[in-house]
C-alpha positions, -999 to +999 in steps of 0.1 A: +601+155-399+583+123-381+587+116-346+600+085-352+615+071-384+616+031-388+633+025-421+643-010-432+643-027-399+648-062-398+651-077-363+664-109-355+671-132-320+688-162-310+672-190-293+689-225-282+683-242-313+682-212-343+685-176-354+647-163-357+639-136-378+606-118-361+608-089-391+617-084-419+627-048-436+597-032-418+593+006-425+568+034-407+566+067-396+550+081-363+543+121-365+534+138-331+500+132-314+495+098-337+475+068-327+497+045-343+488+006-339+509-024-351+486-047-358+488-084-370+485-123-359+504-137-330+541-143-339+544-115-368+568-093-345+549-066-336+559-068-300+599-074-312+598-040-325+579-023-299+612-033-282+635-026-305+616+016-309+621+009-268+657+007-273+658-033-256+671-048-288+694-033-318+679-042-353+701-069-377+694-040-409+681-010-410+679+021-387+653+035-361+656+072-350+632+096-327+633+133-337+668+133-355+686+113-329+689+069-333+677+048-313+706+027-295+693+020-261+664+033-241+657+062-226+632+089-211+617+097-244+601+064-249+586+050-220+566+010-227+538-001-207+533-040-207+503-063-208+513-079-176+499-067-141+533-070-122+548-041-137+541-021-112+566-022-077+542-042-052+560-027-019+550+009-032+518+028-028+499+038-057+516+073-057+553+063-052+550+039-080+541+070-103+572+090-084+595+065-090+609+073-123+605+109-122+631+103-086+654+082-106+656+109-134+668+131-107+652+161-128+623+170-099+627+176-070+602+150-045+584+177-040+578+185-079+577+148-085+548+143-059+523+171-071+534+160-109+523+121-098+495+136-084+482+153-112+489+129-136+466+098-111+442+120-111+438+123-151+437+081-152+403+088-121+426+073-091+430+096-063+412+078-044+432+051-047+463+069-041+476+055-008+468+018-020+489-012-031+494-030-058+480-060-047+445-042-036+439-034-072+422-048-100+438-055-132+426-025-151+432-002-120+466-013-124+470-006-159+459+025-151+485+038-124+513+023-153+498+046-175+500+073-153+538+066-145+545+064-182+529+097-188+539+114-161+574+114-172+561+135-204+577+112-227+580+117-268+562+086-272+541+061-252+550+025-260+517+001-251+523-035-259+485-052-258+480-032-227+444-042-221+447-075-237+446-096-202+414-078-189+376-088-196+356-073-222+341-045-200+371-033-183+388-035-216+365-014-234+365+008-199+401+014-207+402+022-238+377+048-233+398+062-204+432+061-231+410+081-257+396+105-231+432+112-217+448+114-252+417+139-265+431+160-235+468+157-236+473+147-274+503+127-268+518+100-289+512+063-289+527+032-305+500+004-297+504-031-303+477-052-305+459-086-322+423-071-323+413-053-353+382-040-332+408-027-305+429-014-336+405+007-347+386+019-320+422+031-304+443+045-335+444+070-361+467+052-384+472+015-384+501-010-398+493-043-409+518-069-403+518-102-423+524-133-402+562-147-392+583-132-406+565-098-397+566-077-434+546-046-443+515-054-460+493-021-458+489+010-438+453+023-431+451+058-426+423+081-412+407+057-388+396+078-364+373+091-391+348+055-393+325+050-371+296+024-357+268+049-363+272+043-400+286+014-404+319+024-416+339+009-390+324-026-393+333-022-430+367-016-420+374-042-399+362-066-428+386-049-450+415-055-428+406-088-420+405-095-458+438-078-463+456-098-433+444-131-438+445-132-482+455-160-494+454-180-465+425-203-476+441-210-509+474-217-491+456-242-471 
């Protein structure tokens, strides 16, 4: 059975002037330890139903579940780290930020939760850091410490919506080396949004192409971890996908 089960999920959201539908009948699985990345243009709801598997919005059709239980709200088996740098609490150290949730989970004691924050910043490389602020950090030592907190609470899945998406090109490709590393280590499970087909298939194993607004299925590409630079196979891929997201669009123009 897959982790989590996405079957026939249309999402829709009201704003002041219309009904929007940001996808339509979208359907995936997620097994255990996957690399899974949504990927497609701005505006094909990838990022709605990263909310949605979060439990922040309930679909219009169609039915999400996680293990054999459905999805109706969030909870400690999903836990979504944002592209934004002000996730984090700025009037909490480094270390209480990655305490927090396992305190308001009341399952550790502070003690347990301490040494289990501690462990978990010193997988992401910031123990030296550990006693700073938020506001002393760089953008990609922040993500960092969010990813720590979201791991540290051990969840079923790790939600990342364009995580590394507001960071240059160096710390970027910094952080996604630190991600793999971690994951080659822990083999946990990520859903991963993102708009990069390099950053698609440099992070995942298995990756979903969305078409544009409304967000449908167009492919899945399966075995990506298996391409590479070295020979070439990974630039051929990301021509493929290109080719296979964007079809049709000079004719239609």
């Amino acid at each position: 059975m897959a982790l989590l089960d996405v079957s026939g999920v249309t999402l829709r959201y009201k704003t002041s002037s219309a009904v929007v539908t940001a996808t339509e009948r979208v359907s995936f699985t997620v097994d255990k330890s996957d690399r899974f990345v949504l990927l497609g243009p701005s505006g094909c709801g990838k990022s709605t139903l990263l909310k949605a598997v979060g439990g922040y919005m309930s679909p219009s059709e169609g039915r999400m579940t996680i293990g054999d239980r459905e999805i109706h709200g969030p909870g400690a088996d999903r836990m979504m780290i944002f592209q934004e740098f002000d996730q984090l609490l700025p009037w909490k150290s480094v270390l209480a930020n990655v305490m927090f949730p396992l305190l308001t989970a009341r399952k550790l004691s502070r003690r347990d939760a301490e040494a289990k924050a501690r462990a978990y910043i010193e997988k992401v490389g910031l123990t030296r850091v550990v006693d700073a602020y938020p506001h002393t950090l760089s953008g990609g030592m922040k993500q960092r410490v969010a990813i720590a907190r979201g791991m540290a609470m051990e969840p079923d899945i790790l939600l990342m919506d364009e995580p590394f998406a507001a960071l240059d090109a160096l710390t970027r490709r910094t952080c996604q080396d630190e991600l793999l590393q971690l994951w080659s280590e822990t083999k946990f499970t990520v859903l991963f949004v993102t708009h990069s087909i390099a950053e698609a298939i440099r992070i995942g194993n298995r990756i979903l192409l969305l078409s544009p607004h409304p967000g449908r299925v167009k492919a899945e590409v399966v075995d990506v971890d298996k391409v590479s630079n070295e020979d070439g196979s990974a630039g051929r891929l990301e021509k493929e996908i290109h080719d296979l997201l964007f079809a049709g669009e000079a004719t239609a123009h």
